[in-house]
C-alpha positions in Angstrom: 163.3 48.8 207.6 163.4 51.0 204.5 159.8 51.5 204.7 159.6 52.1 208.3 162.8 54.7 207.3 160.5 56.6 204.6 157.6 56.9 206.6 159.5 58.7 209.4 161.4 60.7 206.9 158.0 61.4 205.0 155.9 62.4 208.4 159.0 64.7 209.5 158.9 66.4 205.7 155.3 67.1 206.3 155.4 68.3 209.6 158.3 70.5 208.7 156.3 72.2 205.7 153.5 72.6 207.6 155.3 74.3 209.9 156.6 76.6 207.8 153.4 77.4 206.2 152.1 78.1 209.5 154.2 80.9 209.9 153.1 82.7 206.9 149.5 82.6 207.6 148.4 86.0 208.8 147.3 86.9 212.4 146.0 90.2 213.7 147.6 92.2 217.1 145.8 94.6 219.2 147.7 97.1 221.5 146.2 99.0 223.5 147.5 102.0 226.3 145.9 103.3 229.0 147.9 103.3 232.3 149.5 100.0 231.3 149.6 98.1 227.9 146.7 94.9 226.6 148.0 93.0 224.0 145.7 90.7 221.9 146.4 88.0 219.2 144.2 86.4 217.2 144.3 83.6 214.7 141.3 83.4 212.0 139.2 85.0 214.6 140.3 82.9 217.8 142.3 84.4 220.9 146.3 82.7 221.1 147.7 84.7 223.5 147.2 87.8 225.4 148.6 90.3 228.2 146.3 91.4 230.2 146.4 95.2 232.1 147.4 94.6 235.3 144.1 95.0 237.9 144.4 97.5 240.5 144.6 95.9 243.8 141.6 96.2 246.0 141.3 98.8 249.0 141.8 97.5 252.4 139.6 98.6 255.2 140.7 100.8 257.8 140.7 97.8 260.5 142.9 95.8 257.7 145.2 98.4 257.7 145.6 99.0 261.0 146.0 95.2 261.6 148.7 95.5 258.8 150.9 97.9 260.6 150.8 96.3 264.1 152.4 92.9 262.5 154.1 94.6 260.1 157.8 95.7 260.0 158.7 99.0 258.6 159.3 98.8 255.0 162.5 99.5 253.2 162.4 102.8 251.2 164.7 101.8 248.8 164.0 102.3 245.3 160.7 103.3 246.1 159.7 104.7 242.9 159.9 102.0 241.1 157.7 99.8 243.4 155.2 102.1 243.1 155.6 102.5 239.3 152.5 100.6 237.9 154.0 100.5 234.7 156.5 101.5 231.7 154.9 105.0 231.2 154.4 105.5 235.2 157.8 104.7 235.8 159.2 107.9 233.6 156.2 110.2 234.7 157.5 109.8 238.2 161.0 110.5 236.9 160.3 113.1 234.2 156.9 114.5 234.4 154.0 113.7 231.8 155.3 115.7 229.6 159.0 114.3 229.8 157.4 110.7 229.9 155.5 111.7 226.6 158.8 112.3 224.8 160.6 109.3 226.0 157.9 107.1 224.8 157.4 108.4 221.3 161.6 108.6 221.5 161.4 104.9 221.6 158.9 104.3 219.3 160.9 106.1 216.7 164.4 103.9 217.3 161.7 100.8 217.0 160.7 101.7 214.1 163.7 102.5 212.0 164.8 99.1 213.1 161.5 97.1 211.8 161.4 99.3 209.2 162.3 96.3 206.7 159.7 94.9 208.1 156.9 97.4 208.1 155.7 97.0 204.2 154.3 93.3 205.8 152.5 94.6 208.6 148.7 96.0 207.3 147.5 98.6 210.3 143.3 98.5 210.4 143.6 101.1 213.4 145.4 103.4 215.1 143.8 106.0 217.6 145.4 108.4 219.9 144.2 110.2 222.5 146.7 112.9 223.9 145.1 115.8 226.1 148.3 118.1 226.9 147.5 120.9 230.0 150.7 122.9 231.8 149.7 125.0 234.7 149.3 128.5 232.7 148.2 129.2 229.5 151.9 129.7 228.5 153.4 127.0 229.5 150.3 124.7 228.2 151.1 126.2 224.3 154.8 125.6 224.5 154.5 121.8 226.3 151.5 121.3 223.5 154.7 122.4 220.8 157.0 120.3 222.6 154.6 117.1 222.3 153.7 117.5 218.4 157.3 117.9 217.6 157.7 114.9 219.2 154.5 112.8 218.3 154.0 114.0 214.9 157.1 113.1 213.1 156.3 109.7 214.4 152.9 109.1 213.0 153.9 110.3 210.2 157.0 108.0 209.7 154.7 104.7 210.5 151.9 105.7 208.1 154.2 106.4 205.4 155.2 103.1 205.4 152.9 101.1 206.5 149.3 103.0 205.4 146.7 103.1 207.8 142.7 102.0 206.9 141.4 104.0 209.8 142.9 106.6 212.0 141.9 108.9 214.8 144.1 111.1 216.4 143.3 113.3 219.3 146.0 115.6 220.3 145.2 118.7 221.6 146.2 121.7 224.3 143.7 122.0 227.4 143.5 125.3 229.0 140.6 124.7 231.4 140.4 121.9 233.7 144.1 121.1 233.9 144.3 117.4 232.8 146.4 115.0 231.3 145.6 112.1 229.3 148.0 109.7 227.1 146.2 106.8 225.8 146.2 104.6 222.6 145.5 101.4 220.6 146.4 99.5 217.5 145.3 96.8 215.3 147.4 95.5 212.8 147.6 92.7 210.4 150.7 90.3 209.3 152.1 87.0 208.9 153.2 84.8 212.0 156.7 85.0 210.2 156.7 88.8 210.1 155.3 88.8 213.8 158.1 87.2 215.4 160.6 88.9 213.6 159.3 92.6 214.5 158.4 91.2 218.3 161.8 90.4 218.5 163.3 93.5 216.8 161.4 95.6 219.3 161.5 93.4 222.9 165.8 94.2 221.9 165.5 97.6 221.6 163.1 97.7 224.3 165.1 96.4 226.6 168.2 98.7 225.5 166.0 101.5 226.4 165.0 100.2 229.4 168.4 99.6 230.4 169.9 103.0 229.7 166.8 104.6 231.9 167.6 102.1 234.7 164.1 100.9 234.7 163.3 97.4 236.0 160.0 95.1 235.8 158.1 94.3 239.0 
C-alpha cells in the first residue's frame, strides 16, 4: 500500500514539475493586420495554435441572387453596422472614419501596454513592421490628418521599443497626396516564455474587452 502510495505521489511530483517547466520554455507569436488579425504560435519550430483571417465569402451569381430574394424575407436593419463590420478595425472605420479608427487602435494599444508593462522586459520582439499610408481629400487636410496619426502612432512605438528593444523594424508611415488611399496594416513576431504568454494574453484579452465594451462593439 505504501509503495503503491509513493509511486502515485512520485508520478504526480513529476508531472507537476514538468508542467511547470513547460511553462517557462519559450514560444514565438506572430501577429499580423491587414483587414482582420492572423495570429501564429509556435513551439521549437512547430504550429500549436493559430487564428486564421476570416475568408471573404464567395460571390453569388446573379441567378443565385435573385433566387435568394424570391424565398427570402426582408431582413432586419437593425444594427446593421455591425453585421457588416468584418472586423475590430472595420467596426470603428464605419463609426469614426480611417482616420478616427487609426486613433482608437493605437489608443488601445497604449492602455495594453502600460498594463503588461511588468511584463514586457520578458517578451524579445524579432519584428515589427508598419505600413500606414495616410490621404485626406486636399492637400490640407492630408498634412494635418498625417499630424494627427504620428501624434498618435509615434509615442506608441516608441514606448514598446523602449522597453522591449526591437531586432528588426520597418515602419512605413507616410502622407499621400496623389491617389487618395488608405492603408493600415502590420505584423509582429515576438519571443517569450509560455509563463509570460499567458499572463500578457490575459492582461490584454481584459482590457480588450473593456475597450470593446465602452465602444459598444460586439463579435459576430
Amino acid at each position: 500500500m505504501k509503495i503503491a502510495l509513493i509511486i502515485t505521489a512520485s508520478v504526480l511530483a513529476f508531472i507537476l514539475l514538468l508542467g511547470l517547466a513547460l511553462l517557462f520554455l519559450p514560444v514565438s507569436v506572430f501577429i499580423k493586420f491587414k483587414e482582420d488579425f492572423f495570429v501564429k504560435i509556435k513551439f521549437f519550430g512547430i504550429k500549436v495554435y493559430e487564428i486564421p483571417q476570416k475568408k471573404d465569402k464567395k460571390e453569388k451569381t446573379p441567378r443565385q441572387i435573385e433566387g435568394k430574394k424570391a424565398n427570402k424575407e426582408p431582413e432586419k436593419t437593425e444594427n446593421i453596422v455591425l453585421s457588416k463590420a468584418k472586423s475590430f478595425f472595420e467596426f470603428f472605420k464605419k463609426k469614426y472614419g480611417f482616420f478616427g479608427a487609426v486613433k482608437k487602435i493605437f489608443s488601445f494599444l497604449k492602455d495594453a501596454l502600460t498594463h503588461i508593462k511588468p511584463f514586457l522586459r520578458h517578451i524579445k520582439v524579432k519584428k515589427v513592421v508598419l505600413n500606414l499610408i495616410i490621404s485626406g481629400d486636399d492637400a490640407a487636410d492630408t498634412a494635418i490628418k498625417y499630424g494627427q496619426v504620428c501624434t498618435a502612432v509615434y509615442p506608441v512605438l516608441s514606448f514598446f521599443e523602449a522597453v522591449c528593444g526591437v531586432d528588426f523594424k520597418k515602419i512605413n508611415v507616410k502622407s499621400d497626396f496623389t491617389d487618395g488611399k488608405n492603408e493600415f496594416d502590420f505584423s509582429l513576431l515576438v519571443k517569450l516564455k509560455i509563463y509570460y504568454l499567458l499572463k500578457t494574453a490575459f492582461k490584454v484579452y481584459k482590457e480588450y474587452k473593456n475597450f470593446t465594451l465602452k465602444e459598444n462593439y460586439n463579435e459576430r
